[in-house]
C-alpha positions in Angstrom: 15.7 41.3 -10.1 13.8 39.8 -7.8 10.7 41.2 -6.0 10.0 41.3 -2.5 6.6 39.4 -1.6 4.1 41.9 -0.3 2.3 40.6 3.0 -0.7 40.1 1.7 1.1 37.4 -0.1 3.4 36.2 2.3 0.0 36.1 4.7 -2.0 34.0 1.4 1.4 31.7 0.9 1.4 31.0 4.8 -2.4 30.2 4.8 -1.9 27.5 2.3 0.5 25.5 3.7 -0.5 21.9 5.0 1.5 22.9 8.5 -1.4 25.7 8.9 -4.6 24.2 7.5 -3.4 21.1 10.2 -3.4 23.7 12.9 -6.5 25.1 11.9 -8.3 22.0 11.8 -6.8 20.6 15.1 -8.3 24.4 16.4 -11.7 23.5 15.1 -11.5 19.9 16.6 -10.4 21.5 19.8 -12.7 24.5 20.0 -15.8 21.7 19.2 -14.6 19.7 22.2 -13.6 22.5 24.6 -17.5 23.9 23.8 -19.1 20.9 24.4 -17.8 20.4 27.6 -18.8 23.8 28.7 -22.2 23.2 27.0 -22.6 20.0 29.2 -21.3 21.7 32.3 -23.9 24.6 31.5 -26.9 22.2 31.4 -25.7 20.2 34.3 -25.6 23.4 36.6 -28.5 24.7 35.5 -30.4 21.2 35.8 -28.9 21.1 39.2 -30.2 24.7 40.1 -33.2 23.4 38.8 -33.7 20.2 40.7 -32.9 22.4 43.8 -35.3 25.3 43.6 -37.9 22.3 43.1 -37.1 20.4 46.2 -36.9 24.3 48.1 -40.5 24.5 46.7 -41.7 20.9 47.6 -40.6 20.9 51.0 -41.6 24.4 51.7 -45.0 23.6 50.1 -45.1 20.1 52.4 -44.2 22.3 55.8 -46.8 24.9 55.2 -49.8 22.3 54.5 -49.1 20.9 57.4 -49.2 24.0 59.4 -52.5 24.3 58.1 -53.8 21.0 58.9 -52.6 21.5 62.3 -53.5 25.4 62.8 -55.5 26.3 60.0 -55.7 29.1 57.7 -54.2 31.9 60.7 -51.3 30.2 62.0 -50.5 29.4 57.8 -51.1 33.0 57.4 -49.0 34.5 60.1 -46.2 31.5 59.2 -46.4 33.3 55.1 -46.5 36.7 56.2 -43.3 35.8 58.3 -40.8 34.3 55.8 -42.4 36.8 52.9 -40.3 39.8 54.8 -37.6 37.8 55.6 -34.3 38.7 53.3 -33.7 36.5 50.1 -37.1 34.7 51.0 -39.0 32.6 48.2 -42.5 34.1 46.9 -45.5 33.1 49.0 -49.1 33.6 48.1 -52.2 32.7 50.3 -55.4 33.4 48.4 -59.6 32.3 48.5 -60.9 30.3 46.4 -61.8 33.2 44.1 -58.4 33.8 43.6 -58.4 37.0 46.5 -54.7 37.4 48.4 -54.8 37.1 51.5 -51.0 36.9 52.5 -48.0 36.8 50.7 -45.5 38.6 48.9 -46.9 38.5 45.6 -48.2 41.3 44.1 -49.2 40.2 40.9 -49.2 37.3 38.2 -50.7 36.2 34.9 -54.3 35.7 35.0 -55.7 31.9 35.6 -52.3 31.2 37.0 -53.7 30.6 40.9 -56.4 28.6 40.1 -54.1 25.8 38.0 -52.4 23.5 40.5 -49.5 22.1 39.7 -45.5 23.5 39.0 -44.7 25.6 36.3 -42.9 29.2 34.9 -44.4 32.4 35.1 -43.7 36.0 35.3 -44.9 37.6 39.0 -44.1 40.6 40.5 -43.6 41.4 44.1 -46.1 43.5 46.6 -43.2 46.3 47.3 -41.9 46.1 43.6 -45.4 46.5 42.0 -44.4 49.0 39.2 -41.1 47.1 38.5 -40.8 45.1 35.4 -42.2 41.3 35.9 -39.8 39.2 37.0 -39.4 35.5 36.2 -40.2 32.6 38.7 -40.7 28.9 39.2 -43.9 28.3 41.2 -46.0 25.9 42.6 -49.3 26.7 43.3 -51.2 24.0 45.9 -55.2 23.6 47.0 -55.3 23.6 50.1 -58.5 21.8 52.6 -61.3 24.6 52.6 -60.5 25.7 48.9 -57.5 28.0 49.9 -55.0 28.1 47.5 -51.1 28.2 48.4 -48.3 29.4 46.3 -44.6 28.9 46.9 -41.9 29.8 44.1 -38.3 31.0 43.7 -37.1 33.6 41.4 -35.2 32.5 38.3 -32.6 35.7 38.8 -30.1 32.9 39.7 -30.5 30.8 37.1 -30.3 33.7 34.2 -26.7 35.2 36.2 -25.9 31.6 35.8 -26.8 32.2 31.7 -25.0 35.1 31.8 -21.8 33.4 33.2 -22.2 30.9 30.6 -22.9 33.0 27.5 -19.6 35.3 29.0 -17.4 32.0 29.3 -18.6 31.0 25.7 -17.5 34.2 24.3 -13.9 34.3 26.0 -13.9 31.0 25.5 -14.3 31.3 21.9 -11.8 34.5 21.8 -9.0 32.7 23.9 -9.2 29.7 21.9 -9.3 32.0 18.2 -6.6 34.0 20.0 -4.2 31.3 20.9 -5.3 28.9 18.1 -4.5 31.3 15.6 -1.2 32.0 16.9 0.1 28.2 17.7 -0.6 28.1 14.4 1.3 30.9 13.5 4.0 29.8 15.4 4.3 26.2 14.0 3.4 26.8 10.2 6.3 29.8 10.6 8.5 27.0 11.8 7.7 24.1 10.1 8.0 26.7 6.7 11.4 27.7 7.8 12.6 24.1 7.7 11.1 23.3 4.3 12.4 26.7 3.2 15.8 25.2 4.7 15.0 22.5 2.3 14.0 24.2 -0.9 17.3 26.2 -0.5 19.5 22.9 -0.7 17.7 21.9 -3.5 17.9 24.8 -5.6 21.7 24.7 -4.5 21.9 20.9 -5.7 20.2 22.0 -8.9 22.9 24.9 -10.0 25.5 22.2 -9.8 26.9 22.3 -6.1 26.5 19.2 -4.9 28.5 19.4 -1.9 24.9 21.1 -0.3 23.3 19.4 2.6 19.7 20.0 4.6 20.2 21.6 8.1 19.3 19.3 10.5 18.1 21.0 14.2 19.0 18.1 16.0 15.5 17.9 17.4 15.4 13.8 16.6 11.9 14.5 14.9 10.0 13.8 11.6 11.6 16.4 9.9 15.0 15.9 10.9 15.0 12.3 10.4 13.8 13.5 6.4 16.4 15.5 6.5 18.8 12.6 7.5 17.8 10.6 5.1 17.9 13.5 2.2 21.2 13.7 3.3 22.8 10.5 3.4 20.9 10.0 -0.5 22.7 13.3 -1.6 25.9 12.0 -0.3 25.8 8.5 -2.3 24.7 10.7 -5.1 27.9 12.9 -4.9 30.0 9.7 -4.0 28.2 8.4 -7.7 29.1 11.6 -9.3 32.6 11.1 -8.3 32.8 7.9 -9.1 31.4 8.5 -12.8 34.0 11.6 -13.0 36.6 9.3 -11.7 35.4 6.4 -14.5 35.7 8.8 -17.0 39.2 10.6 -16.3 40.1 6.7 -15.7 39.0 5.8 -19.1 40.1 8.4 -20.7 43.9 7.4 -19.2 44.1 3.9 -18.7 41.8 2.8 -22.1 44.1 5.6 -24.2 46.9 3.1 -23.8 46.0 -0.5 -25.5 43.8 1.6 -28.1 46.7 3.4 -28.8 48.8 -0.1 -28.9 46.0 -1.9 -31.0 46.1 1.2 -33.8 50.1 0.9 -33.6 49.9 -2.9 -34.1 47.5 -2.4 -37.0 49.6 0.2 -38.6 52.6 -1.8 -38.1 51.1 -4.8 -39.7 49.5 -2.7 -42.6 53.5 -1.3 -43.4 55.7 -4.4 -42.2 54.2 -7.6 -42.8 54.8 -9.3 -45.7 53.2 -12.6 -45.1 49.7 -14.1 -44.3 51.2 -15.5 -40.9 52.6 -12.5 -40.2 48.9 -10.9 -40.7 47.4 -13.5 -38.9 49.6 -12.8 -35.9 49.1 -9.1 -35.9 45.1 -9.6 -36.0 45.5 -12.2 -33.3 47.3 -9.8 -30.8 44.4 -6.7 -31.8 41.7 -9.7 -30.9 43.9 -9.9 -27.4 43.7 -6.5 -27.1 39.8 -6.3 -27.9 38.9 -8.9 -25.6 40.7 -7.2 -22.7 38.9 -4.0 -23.5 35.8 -5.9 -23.7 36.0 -7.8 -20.3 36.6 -3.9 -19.2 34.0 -2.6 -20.2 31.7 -5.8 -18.8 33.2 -5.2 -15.6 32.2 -1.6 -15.7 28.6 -2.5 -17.1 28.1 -5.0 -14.2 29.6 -2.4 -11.2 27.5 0.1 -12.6 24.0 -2.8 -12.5 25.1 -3.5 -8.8 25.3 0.0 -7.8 21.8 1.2 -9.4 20.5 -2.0 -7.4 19.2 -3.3 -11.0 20.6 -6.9 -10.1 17.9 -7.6 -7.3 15.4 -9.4 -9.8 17.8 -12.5 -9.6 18.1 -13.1 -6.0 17.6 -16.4 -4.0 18.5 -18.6 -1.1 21.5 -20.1 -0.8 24.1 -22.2 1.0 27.3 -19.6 0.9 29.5 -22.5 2.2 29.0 -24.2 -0.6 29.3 -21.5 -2.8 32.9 -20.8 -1.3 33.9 -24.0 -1.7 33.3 -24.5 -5.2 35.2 -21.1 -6.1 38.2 -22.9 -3.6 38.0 -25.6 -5.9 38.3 -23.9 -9.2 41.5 -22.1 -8.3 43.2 -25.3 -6.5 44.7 -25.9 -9.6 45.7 -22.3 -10.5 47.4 -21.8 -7.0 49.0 -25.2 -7.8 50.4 -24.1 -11.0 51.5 -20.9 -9.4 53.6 -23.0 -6.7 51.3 -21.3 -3.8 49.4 -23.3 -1.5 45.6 -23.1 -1.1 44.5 -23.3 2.8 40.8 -23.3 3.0 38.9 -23.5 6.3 34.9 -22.8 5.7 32.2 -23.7 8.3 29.1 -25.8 7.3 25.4 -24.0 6.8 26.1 -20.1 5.9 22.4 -19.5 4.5 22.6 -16.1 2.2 20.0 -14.1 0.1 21.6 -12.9 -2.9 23.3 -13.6 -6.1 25.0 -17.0 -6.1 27.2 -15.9 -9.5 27.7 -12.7 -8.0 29.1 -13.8 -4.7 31.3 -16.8 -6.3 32.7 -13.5 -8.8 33.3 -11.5 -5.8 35.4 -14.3 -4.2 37.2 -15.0 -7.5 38.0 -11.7 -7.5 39.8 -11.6 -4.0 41.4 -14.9 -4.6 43.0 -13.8 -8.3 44.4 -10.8 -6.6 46.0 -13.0 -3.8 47.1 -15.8 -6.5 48.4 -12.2 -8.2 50.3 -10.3 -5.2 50.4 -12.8 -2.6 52.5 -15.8 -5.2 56.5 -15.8 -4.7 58.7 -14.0 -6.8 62.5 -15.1 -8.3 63.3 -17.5 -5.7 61.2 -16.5 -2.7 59.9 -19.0 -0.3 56.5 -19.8 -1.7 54.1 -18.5 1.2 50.3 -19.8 1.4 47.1 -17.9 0.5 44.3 -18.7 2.6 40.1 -18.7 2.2 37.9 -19.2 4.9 34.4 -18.8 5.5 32.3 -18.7 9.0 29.8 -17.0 11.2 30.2 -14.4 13.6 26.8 -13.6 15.2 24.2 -12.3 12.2 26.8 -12.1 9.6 29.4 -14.6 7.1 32.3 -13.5 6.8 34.5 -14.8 3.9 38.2 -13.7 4.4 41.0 -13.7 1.4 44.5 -13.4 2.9 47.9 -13.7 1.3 51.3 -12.7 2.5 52.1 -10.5 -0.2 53.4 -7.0 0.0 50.2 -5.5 1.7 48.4 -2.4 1.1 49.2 0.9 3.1 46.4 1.6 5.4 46.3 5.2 4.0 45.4 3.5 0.2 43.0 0.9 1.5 39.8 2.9 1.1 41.4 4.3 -2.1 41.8 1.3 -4.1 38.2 -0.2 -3.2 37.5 2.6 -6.1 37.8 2.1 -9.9 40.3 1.7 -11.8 43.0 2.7 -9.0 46.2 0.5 -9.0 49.2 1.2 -6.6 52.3 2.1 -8.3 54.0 -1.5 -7.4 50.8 -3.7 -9.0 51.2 -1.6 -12.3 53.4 -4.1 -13.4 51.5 -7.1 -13.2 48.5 -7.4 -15.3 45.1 -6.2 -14.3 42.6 -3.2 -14.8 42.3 -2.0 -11.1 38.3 -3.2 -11.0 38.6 -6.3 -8.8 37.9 -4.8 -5.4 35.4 -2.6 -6.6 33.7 -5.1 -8.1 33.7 -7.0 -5.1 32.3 -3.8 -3.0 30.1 -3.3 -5.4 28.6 -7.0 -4.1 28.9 -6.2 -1.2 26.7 -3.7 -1.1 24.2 -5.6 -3.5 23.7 -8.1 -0.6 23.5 -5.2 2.4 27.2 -6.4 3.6 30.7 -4.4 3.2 34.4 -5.2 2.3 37.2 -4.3 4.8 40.8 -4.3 3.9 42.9 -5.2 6.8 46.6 -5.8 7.7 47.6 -9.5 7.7 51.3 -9.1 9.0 53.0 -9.4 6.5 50.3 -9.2 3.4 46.6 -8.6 2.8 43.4 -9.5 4.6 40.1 -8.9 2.6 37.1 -9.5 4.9 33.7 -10.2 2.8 31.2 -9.3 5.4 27.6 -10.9 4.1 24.0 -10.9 6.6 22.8 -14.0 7.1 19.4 -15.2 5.8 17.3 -15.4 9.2 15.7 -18.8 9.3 11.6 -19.5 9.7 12.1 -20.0 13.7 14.6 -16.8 14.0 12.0 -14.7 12.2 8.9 -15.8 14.1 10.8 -15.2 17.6 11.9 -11.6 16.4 8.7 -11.6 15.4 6.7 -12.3 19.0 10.1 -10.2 21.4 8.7 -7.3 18.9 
């Protein structure tokens, strides 16, 4: 009996999936990006507030010297001691040369500070805030004519709330992006696993023996379900293989029972009745017959099976199939002569291929013995012509076989494309029911089909082949691509 998974491993098998170390590391590529642009909007703003507390200082700094040079040190004073009680103003410090205030709003600062020019950082505090805590402040500290010094600054307050912001919108920042990173992740590895889960389920189905067991598909048109397309069209050739090897072998076991049985009869009979050499010989003759058909059987099932697996693909070439129609044409002139049915054949000029040459010219064979076979007059019918014809219609050949035999019912046409299937009325004429699928079984080899259709009266087989794409074709798909 199975166990439940605890969480902790359900938690450990969900961590380890590629779906959730992809989210994780897209997280991490995102959280990198998402805090380098607030780092860089961080600096920016406080480079701006920067760049504007020093131009408040310089032109402050520019209008009060100028005061002085036009009013001296009382109208600067008065000017200082204005704008120091002013709300929100900017620190101001008038002092001697010794470093004694004389106006401002500056309590206190650093020692040495005053008697530096030049702008810098420093901690101050104000003449009503004396006993507060030093506060932090840009300054600029200027000599004026006489040996007065002047000091203008602005507090840095602003710029550590703007710190604060920053170090606040980092931290939620960071949580929001955890928070929802973490669960995206959730979400999609939870979904992605459910699919493969989906997966692993048909295959463990597959694996007990049921082969009739196909992947769900969500109909999304994604990776996944175009996997799971594909899965499933290659489960369904396997089970149509499967079939096919059940079929063989119930076929065998039924339709090869038969002559084995006649060849063992035949040398029984030989063993009891014959009494002369010729009549040995004649009995050894007829079991060589009888091997020889079992033989060609078994070839034909050797070479389906080849052109199925795909195993024939090492010999493939270019060719003409034109020609290669002809020549089979011409090989069976004589048969269809002898048979007292006439031979129409109509193929167009340059049907380029890639494929088997041998393979192709059996196929045809194939379709033509069967119309020599079913399509010739019987007892004192009128004889009525078979036909072979070859041509193009747009990227495809198609070679069509047609007699005006009895037909095939449209209900058995897919049927006896299969091995070893005969219709009740061809049982009497000889055969082995592996024609057709021989034929399909070319078909396929070359990336083509074979339809059986209706030829009013008689049968139409339709060889459809692709066409070999010349140099020219292929380098204007090529450049349209």
């Amino acid at each position: 009996m199975t166990r439940a998974a605890s969480p902790m491993s359900a938690l450990g098998a969900l961590i380890r999936t590629t779906a959730f170390k992809l989210s994780f590391a897209y997280l991490l590529v995102f959280a990198l990006f998402a805090f380098a642009a607030l780092g860089y909007v961080a600096w920016n703003a406080q480079r701006l507030l920067s760049d504007q507390f020093t131009s408040t200082i310089d032109a402050e700094i520019n209008g009060l010297s100028e005061q002085y040079r036009l009013g001296g040190l009382r109208r600067l004073v008065n000017i200082v001691e204005r704008r120091s009680r002013a709300p929100g103003a900017s620190l101001y410090l008038v002092t001697t040369s010794a470093g004694e205030r004389i106006a401002g709003n500056v309590g206190a600062l650093p020692p040495g500070i005053i008697n530096n020019p030049g702008q810098f950082e420093t901690d101050y505090a104000r003449t009503e805030d004396a006993d507060a805590p030093p506060s932090h402040a840009l300054v600029r500290v200027y000599l004026l004519p006489g040996g007065f010094r002047l000091l203008v600054g602005r507090d840095m307050e602003e710029s550590a709330r703007l710190r604060d912001v920053i170090r606040r919108a980092f931290g939620y920042s960071l949580l929001f992006i955890g928070v929802l990173g973490c669960g995206g992740a959730w979400f999609i590895t939870r979904r992605v696993l459910k699919r493969i889960d989906d997966m692993t389920e048909t295959t463990r189905i597959i694996m007990a023996g049921d082969l009739s067991g196909r992947v769900k598909v969500a109909g999304t048109g994604d990776e996944l379900d175009r996997l799971a397309n594909n899965l499933n069209d290659m489960l369904e050739r396997i089970d149509e293989l499967m079939r096919g090897m059940r079929e063989v072998s119930d076929n065998i076991a039924h339709d090869l029972k038969t002559p084995l049985t006649r060849m063992r009869n035949k040398a029984d009979e030989a063993m009891r009745l014959a009494k002369t050499p010729d009549e040995l010989k004649a009995a050894l003759e007829a079991n060589i017959e009888e091997s020889d058909n079992l033989i060609r059987i078994f070839n034909a099932l050797l070479m389906i099976a080849r052109l199925e697996a795909g195993n024939a693909r090492e010999g493939l070439s270019d060719f003409d199939g034109a020609e290669a129609v002809r020549d089979v044409a011409e090989l069976y002139e004589a048969l269809a002569e002898e048979a007292g049915v006439p031979l129409e054949v109509q193929v167009e000029d340059d049907l380029p291929i890639h494929g088997s040459r041998e393979l192709l010219g059996q196929a045809v064979a194939n379709l033509l013995d069967n119309a020599l076979k079913y399509g010739a007059p019987a007892g004192d019918d009128v004889a009525r012509p078979i036909s072979i014809g070859a041509r193009r219609v747009g990227p495809d050949a198609e070679i069509v076989v047609a007699d005006r035999g009895p037909g095939i019912p449209e209900a058995e046409r897919g049927h006896v494309l299969e091995r070893f299937v005969r219709l009740e009325t061809a049982r009497t004429r000889p055969g082995f029911g592996l024609g057709l699928s021989l034929a399909t079984a070319v078909a396929r080899l070359h990336g083509g089909s074979l339809r059986l259709e209706d030829n009013g009266p008689g049968l139409r087989a339709v060889l459809v082949l692709p066409l070999r794409q010349s140099t020219s074709a292929q380098l204007s798909s090529a450049v349209s691509a």
